[in-house]
C-alpha positions as CSV (number, residue, x, y, z in Angstrom):
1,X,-5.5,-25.5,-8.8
2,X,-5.1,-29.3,-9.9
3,X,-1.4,-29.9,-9.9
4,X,-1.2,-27.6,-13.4
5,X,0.6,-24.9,-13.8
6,X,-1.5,-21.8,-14.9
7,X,0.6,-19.8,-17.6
8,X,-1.9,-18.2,-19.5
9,X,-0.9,-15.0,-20.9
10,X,2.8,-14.0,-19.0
11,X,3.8,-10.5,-19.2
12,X,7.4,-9.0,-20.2
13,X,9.7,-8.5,-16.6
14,X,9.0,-4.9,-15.7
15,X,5.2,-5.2,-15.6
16,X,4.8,-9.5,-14.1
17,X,7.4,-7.4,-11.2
18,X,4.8,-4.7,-10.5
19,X,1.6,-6.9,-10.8
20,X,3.4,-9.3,-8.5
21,X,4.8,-6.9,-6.2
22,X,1.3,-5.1,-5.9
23,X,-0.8,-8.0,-5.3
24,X,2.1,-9.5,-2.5
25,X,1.6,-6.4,-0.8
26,X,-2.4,-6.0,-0.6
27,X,-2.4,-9.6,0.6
28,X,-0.2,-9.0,3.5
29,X,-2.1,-5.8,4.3
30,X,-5.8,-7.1,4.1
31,X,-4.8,-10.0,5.8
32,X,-3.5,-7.5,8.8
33,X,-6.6,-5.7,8.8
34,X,-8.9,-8.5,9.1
35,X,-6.9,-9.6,11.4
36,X,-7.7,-6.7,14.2
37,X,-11.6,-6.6,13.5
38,X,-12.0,-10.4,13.5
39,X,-10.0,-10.5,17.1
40,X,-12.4,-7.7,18.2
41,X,-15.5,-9.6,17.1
42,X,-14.1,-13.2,18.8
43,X,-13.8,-11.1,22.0
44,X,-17.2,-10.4,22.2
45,X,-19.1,-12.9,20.8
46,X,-17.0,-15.9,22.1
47,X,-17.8,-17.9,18.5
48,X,-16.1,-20.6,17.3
49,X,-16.7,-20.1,13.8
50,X,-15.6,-16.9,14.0
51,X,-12.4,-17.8,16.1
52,X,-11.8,-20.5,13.1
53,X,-11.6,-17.5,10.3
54,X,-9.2,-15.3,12.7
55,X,-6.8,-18.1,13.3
56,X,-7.2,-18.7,9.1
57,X,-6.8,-14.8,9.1
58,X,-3.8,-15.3,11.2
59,X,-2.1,-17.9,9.1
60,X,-3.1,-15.8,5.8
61,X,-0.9,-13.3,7.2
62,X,2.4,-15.1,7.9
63,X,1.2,-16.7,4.6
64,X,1.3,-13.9,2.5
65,X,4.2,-12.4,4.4
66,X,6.4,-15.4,3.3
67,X,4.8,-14.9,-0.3
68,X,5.5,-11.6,-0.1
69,X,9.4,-12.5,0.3
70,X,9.8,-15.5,-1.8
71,X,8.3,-13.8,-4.8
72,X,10.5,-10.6,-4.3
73,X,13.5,-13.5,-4.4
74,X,12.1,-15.1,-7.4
75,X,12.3,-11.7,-9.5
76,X,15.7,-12.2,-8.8
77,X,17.7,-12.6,-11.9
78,X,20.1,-15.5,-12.7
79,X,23.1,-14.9,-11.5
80,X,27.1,-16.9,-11.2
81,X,25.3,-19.6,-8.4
82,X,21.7,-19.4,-9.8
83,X,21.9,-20.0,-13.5
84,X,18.2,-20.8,-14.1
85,X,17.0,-18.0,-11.9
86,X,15.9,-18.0,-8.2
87,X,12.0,-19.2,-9.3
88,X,11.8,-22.2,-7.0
89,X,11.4,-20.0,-4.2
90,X,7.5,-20.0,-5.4
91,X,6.6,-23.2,-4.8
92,X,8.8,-23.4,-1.6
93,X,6.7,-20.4,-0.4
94,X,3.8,-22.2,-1.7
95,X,4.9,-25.5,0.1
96,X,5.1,-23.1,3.4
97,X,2.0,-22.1,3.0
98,X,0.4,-25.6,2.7
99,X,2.0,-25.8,6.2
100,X,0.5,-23.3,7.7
101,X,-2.9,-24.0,6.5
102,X,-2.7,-27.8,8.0
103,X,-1.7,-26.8,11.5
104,X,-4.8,-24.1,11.4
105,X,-6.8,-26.9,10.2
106,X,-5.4,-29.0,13.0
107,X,-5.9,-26.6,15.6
108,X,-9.9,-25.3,15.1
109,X,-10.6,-29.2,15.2
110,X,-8.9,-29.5,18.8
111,X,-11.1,-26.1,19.5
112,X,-14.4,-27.0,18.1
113,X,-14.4,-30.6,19.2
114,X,-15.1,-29.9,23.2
115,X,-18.1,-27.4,22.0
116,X,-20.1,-30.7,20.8
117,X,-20.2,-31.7,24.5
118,X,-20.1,-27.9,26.0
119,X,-22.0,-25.8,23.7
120,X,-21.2,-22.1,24.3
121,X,-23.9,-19.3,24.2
122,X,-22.9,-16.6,21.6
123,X,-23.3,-13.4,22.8
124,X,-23.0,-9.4,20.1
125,X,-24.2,-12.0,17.2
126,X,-25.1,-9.0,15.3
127,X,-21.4,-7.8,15.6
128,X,-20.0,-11.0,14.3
129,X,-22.1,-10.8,11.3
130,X,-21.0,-7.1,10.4
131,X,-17.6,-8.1,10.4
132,X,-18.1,-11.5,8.2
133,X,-19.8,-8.9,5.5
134,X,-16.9,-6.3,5.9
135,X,-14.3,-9.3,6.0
136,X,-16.4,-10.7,2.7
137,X,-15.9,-7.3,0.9
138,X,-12.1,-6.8,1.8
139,X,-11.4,-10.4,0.8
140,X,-13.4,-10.2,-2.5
141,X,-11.5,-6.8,-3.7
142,X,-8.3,-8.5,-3.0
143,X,-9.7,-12.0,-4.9
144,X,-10.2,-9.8,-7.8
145,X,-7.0,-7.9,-7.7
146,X,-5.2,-12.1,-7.2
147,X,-7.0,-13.3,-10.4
148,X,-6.0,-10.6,-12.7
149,X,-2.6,-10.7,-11.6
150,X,-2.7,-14.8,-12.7
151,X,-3.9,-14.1,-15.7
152,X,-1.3,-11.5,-16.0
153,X,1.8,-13.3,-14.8
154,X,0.7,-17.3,-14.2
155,X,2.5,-17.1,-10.8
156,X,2.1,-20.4,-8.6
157,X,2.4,-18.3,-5.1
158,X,-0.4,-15.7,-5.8
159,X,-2.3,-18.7,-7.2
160,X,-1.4,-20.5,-3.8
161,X,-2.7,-17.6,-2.0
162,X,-6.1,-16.6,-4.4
163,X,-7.0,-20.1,-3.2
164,X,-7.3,-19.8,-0.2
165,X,-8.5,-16.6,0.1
166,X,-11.2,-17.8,-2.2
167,X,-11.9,-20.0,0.1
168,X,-12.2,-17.6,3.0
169,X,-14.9,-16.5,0.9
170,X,-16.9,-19.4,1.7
171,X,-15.8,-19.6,5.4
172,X,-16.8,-15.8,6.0
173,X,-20.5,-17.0,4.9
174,X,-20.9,-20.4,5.8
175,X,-20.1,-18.2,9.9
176,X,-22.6,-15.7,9.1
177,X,-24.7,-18.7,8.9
178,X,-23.9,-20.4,11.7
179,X,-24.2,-17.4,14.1
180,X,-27.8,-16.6,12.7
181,X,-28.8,-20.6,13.0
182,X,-26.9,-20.6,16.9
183,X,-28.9,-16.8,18.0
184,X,-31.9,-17.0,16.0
185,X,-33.1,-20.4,16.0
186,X,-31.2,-21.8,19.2
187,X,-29.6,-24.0,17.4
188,X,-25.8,-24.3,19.4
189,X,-24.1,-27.1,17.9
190,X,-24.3,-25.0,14.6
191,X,-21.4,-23.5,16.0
192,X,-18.5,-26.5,16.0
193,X,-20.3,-27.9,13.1
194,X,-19.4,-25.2,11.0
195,X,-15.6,-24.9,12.8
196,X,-15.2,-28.5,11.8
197,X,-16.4,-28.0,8.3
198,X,-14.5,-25.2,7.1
199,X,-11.3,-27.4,9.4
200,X,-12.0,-29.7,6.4
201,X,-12.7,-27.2,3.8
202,X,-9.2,-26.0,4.8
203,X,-7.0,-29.0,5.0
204,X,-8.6,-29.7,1.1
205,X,-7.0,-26.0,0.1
206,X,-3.5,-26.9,1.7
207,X,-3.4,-30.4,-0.2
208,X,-4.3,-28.8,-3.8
209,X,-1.9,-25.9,-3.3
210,X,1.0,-28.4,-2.1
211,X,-0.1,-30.8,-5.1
212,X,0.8,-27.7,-7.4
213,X,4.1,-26.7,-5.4
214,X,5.5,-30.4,-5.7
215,X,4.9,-30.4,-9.7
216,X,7.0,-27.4,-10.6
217,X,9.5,-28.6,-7.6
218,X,9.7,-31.9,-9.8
219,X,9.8,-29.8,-12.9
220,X,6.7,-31.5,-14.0
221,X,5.6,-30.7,-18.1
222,X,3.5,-27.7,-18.5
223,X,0.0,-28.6,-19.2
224,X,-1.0,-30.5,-22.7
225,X,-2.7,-27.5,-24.0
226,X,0.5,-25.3,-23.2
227,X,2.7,-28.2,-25.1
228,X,0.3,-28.0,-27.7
229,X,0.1,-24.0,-28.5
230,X,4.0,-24.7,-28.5
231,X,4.5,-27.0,-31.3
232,X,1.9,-25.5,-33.2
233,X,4.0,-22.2,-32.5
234,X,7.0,-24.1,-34.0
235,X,5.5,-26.0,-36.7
236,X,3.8,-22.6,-38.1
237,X,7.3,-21.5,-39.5
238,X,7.8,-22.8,-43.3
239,X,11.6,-24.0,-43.1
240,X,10.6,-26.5,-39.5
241,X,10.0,-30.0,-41.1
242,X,9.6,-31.4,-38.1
243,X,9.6,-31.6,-34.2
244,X,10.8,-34.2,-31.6
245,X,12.2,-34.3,-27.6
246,X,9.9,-31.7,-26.7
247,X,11.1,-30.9,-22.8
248,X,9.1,-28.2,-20.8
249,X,8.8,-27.2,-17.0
250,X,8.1,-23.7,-15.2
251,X,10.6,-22.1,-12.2
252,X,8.1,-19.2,-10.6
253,X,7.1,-16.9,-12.8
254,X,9.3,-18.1,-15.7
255,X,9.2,-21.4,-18.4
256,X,12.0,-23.5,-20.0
257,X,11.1,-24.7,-23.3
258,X,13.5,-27.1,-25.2
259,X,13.2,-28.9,-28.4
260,X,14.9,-30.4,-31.7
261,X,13.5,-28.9,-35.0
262,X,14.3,-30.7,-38.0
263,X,15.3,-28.2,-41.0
264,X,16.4,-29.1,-44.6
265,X,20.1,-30.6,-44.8
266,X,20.7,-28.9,-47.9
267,X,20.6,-25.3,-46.3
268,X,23.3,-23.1,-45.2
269,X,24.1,-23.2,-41.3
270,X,23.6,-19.5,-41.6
271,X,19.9,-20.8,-43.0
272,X,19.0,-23.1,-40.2
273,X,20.3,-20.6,-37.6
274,X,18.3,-18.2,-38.9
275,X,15.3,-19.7,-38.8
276,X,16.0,-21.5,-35.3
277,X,16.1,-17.9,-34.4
278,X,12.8,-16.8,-35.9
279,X,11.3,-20.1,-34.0
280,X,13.3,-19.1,-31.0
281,X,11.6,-15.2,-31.3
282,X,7.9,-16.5,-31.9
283,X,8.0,-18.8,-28.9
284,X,9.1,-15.6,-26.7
285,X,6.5,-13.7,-28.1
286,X,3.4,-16.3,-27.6
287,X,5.2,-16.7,-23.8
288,X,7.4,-13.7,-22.6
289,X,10.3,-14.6,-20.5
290,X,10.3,-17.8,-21.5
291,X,14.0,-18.8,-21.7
292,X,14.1,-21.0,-25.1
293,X,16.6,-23.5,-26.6
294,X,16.5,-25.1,-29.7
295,X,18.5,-27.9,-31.1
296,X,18.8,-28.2,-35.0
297,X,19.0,-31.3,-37.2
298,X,18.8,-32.5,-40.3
299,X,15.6,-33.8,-41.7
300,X,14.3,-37.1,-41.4
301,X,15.5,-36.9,-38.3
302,X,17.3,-40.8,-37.1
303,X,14.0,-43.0,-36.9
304,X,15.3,-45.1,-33.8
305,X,16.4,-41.5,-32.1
306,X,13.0,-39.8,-32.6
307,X,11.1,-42.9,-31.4
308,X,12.8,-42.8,-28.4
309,X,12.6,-39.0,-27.5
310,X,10.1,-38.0,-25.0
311,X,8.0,-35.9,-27.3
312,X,7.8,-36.2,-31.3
313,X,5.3,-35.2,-34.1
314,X,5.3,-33.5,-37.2
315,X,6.3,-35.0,-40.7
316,X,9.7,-36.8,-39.4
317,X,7.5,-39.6,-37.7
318,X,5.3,-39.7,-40.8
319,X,7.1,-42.4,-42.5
């Protein structure tokens, strides 16, 4: 995730509050149970690598745990103190979580640092690796389920949390391949080598997913091919003769779209409403949930006004 917002394809309420709900929940509990058999396997092999994916396992958990609240609070609707909804408790959660992932990133270095100097022998290697495949498999299943539910819904938490669980991907192998390189092949620094790479691996996941939480805590504009499908959503109705002061951001799982449309002055107000309707209907269609507001004036819009305004195209800036 790269500081955009991914918004591909929202759903209607009922079914982004299931998918949402449903993937909060497997997160929490697959983040429990890997908890238990990587604690297991730590005890008896005394790895480091492996001691670096339960603490990441650990902070997954009280990760997905605060996910798992702030997204319930996000499906909140508006209410008398919250007109525009109670969305911003996503990227909080996500900002939480960027957290939690530093000071695990923090704490495996303080671990695997001494192990340069003090090498330790790893003992029930072959356990360690059965549980990095059954930790791979467990984590992949609930990747899959994350993904589908962002394509679904575009929600910045789950996104937070696919991404590093994506990256526990790459952790759970990059320790298989330590222990086999430490038992096999002797080779014991192996061990910290791989703690402080996936340490680094995981301080890059907590700066991308707070990048992301700070741009829709700053209302930052969707993404240029979001502002794009927009306009051409607007500008595909016959009575629109222009666009300017395009304004968008996202709050969780729900976008704000405002505009001005430029209709024909000669029309009815009944006639531009109508049609600032129809626009307002499209745009909820193309992005569901998406609260909409549309400002109507006459066409050619004032010059000096439009050249101002933050976003303009369309025949009004033609002249």
């Amino acid at each position: 995730m790269s500081g955009a917002y991914q918004l591909e394809g929202r759903l209607a309420d009922a079914e982004t509050v299931r998918l949402l709900k449903l993937a909060t929940t497997a997160s929490v509990a697959t983040a429990v149970v890997l908890i238990v058999v990587k604690l297991v396997a730590f005890v008896l092999t005394d790895s480091v690598s492996i001691l670096s994916t339960l603490i990441d396992s650990l902070l997954d958990a009280a990760a997905s745990l605060i996910n798992l609240i702030a997204v319930r609070h996000a499906l909140v609707p508006a209410d008398r103190e919250h007109r525009f909804g109670h969305g911003k408790a996503e990227p909080l959660a996500a900002m939480g979580q960027a957290a939690f992932i530093t000071g695990s990133a923090i704490f495996l270095v303080i671990e695997a640092a001494p192990r340069f100097f003090t090498p330790h022998a790893i003992s029930h290697s072959e356990v360690g690796i059965g549980v990095m495949i059954f930790s791979i498999v467990a984590t992949l299943g609930l990747v899959t389920l994350q993904r589908h539910v962002i394509r679904r819904t575009g929600s910045l938490a789950i996104s937070a949390d696919q991404l590093h669980y994506t990256g526990d991907l790459l952790v759970n192998g990059a320790v298989i391949l330590a222990l086999i390189l430490a038992v096999e092949l002797g080779w014991t620094l192996a061990d910290p080598i791989f703690g402080i790479g996936i340490a680094a691996y995981i301080l890059y996941n907590a700066w991308q997913i707070a990048s992301g939480a700070f741009d829709m805590l700053m209302d930052r504009e969707l993404p240029e091919e979001e502002r794009a499908r927009i306009r051409g959503v607007i500008q595909a109705h016959e009575g629109v003769l222009g666009i300017h002061d395009l304004r968008t951001r996202a709050s969780g799982p729900q976008i704000f779209i405002q505009c001005h449309v430029e209709l024909d002055p000669g029309q009815s107000l009944l006639q531009a409403h109508a049609i600032s309707d129809a626009v307002e209907d499209d745009l909820r269609q193309a992005f569901p949930g998406a609260e909409v507001i549309i400002h109507q004036d006459p066409y050619p819009a004032d010059r000096e006004t439009a050249a101002r305004a933050p976003e303009a195209s369309g025949p009004a800036l033609d002249a």
